[in-house]
DOMAR-730718 format. One line per field, with one value per residue (C-alpha): residue number from 0; x, y, z. Coordinates in steps of 0.02 Angstrom, whole numbers, m for minus. Last residue first. Example, Ala and Ser with C-alpha at 12.3 -4.5 7.8 and 13.67 -1.06 7.14 Angstrom:
pos = c(1;0)
u = c(684;615)
v = c(m53;m225)
w = c(357;390)
END
This chain:
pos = c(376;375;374;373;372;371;370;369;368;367;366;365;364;363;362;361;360;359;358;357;356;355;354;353;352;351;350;349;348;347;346;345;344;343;342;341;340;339;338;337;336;335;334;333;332;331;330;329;328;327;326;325;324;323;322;321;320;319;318;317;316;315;314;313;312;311;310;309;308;307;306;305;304;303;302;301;300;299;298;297;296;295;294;293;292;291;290;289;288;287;286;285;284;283;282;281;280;279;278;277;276;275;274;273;272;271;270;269;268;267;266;265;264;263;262;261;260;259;258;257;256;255;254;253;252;251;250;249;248;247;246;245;244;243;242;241;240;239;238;237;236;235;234;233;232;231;230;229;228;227;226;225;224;223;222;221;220;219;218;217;216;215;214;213;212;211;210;209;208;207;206;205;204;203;202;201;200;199;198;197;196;195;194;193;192;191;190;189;188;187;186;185;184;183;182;181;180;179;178;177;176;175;174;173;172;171;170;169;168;167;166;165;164;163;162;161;160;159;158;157;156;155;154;153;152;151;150;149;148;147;146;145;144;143;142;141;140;139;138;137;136;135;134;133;132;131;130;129;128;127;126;125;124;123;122;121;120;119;118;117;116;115;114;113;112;111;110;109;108;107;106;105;104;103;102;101;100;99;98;97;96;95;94;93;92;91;90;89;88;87;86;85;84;83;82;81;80;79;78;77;76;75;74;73;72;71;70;69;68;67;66;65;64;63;62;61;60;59;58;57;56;55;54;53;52;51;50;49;48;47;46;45;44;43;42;41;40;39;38;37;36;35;34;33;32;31;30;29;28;27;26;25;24;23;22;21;20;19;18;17;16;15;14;13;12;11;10;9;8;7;6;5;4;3;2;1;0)
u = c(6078;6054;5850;5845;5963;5881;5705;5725;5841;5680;5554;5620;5678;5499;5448;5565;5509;5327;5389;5368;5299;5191;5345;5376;5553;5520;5521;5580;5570;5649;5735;5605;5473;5539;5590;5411;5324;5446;5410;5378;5258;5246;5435;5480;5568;5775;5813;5704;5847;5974;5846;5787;5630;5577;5591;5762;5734;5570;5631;5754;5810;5790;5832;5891;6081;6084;6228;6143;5979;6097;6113;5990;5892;6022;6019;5823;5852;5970;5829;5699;5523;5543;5425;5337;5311;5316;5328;5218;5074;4923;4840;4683;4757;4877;4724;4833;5015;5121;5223;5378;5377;5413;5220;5203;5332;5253;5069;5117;5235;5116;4979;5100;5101;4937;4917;5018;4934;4778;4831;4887;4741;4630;4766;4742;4657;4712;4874;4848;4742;4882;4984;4895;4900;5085;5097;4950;5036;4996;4968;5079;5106;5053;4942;4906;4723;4592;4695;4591;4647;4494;4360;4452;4630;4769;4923;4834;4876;4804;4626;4603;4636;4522;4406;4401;4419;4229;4154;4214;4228;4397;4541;4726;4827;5001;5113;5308;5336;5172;5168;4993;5070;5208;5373;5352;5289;5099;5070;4922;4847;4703;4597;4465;4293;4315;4318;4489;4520;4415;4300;4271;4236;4408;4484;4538;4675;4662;4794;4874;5063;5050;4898;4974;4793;4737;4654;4581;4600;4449;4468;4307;4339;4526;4449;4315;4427;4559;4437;4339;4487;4521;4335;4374;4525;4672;4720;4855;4965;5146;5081;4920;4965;4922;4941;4845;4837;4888;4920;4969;4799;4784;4934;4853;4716;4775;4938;4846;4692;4826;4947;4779;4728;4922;4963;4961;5073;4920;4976;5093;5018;5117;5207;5198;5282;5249;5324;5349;5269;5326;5244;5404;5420;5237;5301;5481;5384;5279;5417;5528;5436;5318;5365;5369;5194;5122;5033;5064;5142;5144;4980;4934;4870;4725;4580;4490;4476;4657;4729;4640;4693;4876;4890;4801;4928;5088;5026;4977;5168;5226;5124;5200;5139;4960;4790;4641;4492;4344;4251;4107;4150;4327;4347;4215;4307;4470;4391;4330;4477;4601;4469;4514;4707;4708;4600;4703;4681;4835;4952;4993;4831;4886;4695;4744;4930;4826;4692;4831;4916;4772;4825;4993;4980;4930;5089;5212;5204;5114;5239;5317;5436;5550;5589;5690;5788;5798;5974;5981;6043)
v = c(5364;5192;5193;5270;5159;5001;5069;5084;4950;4835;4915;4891;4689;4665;4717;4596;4471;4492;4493;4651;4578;4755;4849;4958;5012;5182;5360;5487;5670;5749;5895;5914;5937;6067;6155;6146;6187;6339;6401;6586;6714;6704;6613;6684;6588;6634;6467;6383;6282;6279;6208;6277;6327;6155;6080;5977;5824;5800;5594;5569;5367;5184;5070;4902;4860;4864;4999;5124;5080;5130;5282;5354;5284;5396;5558;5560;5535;5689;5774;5751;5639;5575;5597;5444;5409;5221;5219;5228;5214;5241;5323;5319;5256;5406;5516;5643;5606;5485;5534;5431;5448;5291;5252;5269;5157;4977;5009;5150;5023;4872;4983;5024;4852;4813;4981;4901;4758;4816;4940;4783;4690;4832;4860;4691;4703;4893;4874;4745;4907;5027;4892;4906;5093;5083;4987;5088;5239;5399;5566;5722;5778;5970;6096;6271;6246;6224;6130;6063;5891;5780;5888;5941;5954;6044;5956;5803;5854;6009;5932;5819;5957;6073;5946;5903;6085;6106;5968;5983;5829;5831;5688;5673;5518;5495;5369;5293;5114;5063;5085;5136;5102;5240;5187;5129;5302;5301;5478;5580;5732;5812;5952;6046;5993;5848;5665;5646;5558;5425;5488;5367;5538;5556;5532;5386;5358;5258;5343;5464;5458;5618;5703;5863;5962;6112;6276;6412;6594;6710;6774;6680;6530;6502;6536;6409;6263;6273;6277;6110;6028;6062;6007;5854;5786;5796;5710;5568;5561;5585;5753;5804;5934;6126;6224;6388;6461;6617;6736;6932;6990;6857;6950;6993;6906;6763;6749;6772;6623;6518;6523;6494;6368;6270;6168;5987;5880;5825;5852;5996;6125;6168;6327;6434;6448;6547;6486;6571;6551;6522;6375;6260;6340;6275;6119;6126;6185;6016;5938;5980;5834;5926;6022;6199;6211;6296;6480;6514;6686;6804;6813;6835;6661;6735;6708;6566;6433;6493;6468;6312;6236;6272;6215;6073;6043;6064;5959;5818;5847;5815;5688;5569;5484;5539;5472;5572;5548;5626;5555;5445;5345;5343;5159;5188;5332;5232;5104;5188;5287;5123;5059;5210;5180;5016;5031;5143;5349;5427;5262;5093;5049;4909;4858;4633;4728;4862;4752;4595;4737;4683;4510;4579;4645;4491;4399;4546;4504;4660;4798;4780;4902;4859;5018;5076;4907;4778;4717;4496;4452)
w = c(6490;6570;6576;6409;6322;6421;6367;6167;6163;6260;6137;5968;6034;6084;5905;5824;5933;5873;5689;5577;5437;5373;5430;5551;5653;5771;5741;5865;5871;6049;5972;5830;5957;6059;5887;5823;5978;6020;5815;5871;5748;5590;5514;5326;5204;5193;5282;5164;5052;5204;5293;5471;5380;5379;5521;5561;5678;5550;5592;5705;5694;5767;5648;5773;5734;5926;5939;5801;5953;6108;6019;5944;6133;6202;6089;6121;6305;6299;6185;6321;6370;6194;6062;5951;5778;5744;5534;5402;5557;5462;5590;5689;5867;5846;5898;6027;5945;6036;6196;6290;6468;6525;6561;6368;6307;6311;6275;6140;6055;6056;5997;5866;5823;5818;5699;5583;5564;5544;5400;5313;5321;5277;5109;5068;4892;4888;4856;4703;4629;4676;4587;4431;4443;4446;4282;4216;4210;4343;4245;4298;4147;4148;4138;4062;4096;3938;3838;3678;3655;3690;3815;4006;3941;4054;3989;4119;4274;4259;4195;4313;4450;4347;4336;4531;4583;4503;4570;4751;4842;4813;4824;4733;4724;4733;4639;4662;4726;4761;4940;5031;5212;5133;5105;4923;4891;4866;4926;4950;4946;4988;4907;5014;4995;5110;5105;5100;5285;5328;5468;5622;5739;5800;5643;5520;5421;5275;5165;5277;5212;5125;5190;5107;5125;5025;5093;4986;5062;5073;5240;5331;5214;5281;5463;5431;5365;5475;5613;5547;5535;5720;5764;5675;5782;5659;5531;5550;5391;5474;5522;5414;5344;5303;5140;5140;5009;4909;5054;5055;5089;5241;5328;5503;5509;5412;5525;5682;5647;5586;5739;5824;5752;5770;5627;5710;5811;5923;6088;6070;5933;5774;5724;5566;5412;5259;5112;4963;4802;4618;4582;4618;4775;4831;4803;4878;5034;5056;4998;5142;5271;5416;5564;5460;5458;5300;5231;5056;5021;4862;4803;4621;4636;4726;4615;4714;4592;4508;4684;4712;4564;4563;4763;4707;4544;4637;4786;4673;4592;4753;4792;4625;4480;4497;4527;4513;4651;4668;4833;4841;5024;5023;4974;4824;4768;4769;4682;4525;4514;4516;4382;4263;4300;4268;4094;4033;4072;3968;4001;3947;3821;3737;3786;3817;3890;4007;4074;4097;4232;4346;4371;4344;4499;4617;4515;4522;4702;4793;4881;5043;5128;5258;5371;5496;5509;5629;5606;5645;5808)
END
């Protein structure tokens, strides 16, 4: 049989971008706002509903410049700590790093993967003086029911500590009420990796509501102009081409198709591995589903199905297997509080094969490794 593997990304043909790219070569104009990149903005907002939105050439660097404009916004960049989960992906700490912070980590809850409330509640109480931001995620781009949202958001406000989202691979995701995610005050942030449901190859985009955040967030990312050349913010480069932008726009032509397909086949998962004890996130229905997130019932089960899958030439793998501040990088960061959730969870974390094509065989095959090397473990 032919290897499954982890992940097969898909970008447009270079003939449904160039369609756009034409924009850029008929203007010359290749970068600094081209037409691409000006009609990538137009449509984003309109798929989100009326949101800000500035493209970038990379999440990281959209988390750099949120975390930068929030923190000037709010006055508290002289702060030493920003507040994270430590069961996300490391850039979300190499970020805030890069500015000069530390991280602060604290655990997640067990149903929906998410930074824990109350973990949040205790850490601002306690240390909310000391903290920048607060930084929390969306795990593998699924937000969280709204009335959790809505928590983060009140007991950031009620201690006077901005809050930006890493929604990294959450493009399109929905919550419990219908919501697209990035329709908020807050910043989020996105990524357009070429693994992401939203792949472009390398971009990011960055979302407020907020009138004010959104200039200075256009404005740092941008050498920190708001009017022609006079630099306002010390900024930087962190503008997304029109190359890229053009194939955001090709992206976004069948992105609803695509994000229907993938969620049939985690469906297909879920239906198939959730009366053997396997968990998915609480909400997982309203994902993006970069790739099939799931738990299982124990880490000698986990070790198993790893496995019995590296045996089947199917790409079965750990994924967040090592949080954050267990690192070599963060190891020296500081942990509020205990991380049981985090570290039960990264011993069981699974993530399963997805693709846009993935085949209906190819899916049965996922599922039938995954069982036999759980059933014969």
């Amino acid at each position: 049989m032919n290897p499954i593997p982890f992940l097969r990304p898909q970008l447009p043909s270079l003939e449904a971008i160039g369609a756009y790219y034409r924009l850029a070569e008929e203007a010359r104009f290749y970068s600094n706002g081209g037409p691409c990149e000006r009609l990538l903005r137009e449509r984003l907002s309109d798929h989100l509903g009326g949101v800000g939105c500035v493209p970038v050439h990379n999440a990281t660097s959209g988390i750099t410049i949120a975390v930068r404009a929030v923190t000037d916004a709010a006055g508290t960049g002289d702060r030493r700590f920003v507040v994270m989960p430590s069961y996300t992906f490391v850039a979300t700490a190499g970020a805030v790093r890069m500015l000069g912070y530390e991280p602060l980590f604290i655990d997640v809850e067990p149903a929906a993967w998410q930074m824990d409330g109350e973990a949040l509640t205790d850490v601002l109480t306690q240390r909310g003086t000391e903290v920048a931001a607060v930084l929390g995620t969306h795990t593998f781009g699924l937000p969280p029911a709204a009335k959790v949202q809505q928590g983060w958001q009140e007991i950031c406000a009620e201690h006077g500590v901005p809050l930006v989202i890493d929604a990294a691979a959450g493009f399109g995701a929905v919550d419990d009420t219908g919501t697209l995610t990035g329709r908020d005050q807050a910043p989020h942030v996105f990524s357009f990796h070429a693994t992401k449901t939203f792949g472009i190859g390398e971009g990011g985009l960055v979302t407020t509501l907020d009138a004010d955040l959104l200039e200075r967030i256009d404005a740092l990312h941008s050498f920190g102009f708001v009017q022609g050349r006079l630099a306002t913010y010390a900024g930087v480069n962190a503008k997304m081409d029109e190359l890229h932008a053009a194939s955001a726009l090709a992206v976004l032509d069948g992105f609803d198709e695509i994000l229907r397909r993938r969620r049939e086949i985690a469906a297909y998962y879920r239906e198939h591995l959730e009366p053997h004890g396997f968990a998915f996130q609480t909400g997982a229905a309203g994902g993006t589903w970069q790739a099939g997130y799931l738990v299982a019932p124990d880490a000698a089960t986990r070790a198993a199905v790893l496995s019995g899958a590296a045996a089947a030439s199917v790409g079965v793998t750990a994924y967040y297997d090592r949080p954050v501040h267990r690192h070599p990088a963060y190891a020296d960061a500081p942990v509020h509080g205990g991380m049981t959730v985090t570290d039960d969870l990264a011993a069981r974390a699974l993530a399963l094969p997805m693709a846009n094509d993935l085949s209906e065989q190819e899916r049965q095959r996922v599922v039938e490794v995954v069982l036999d090397a759980a059933r014969g473990r």
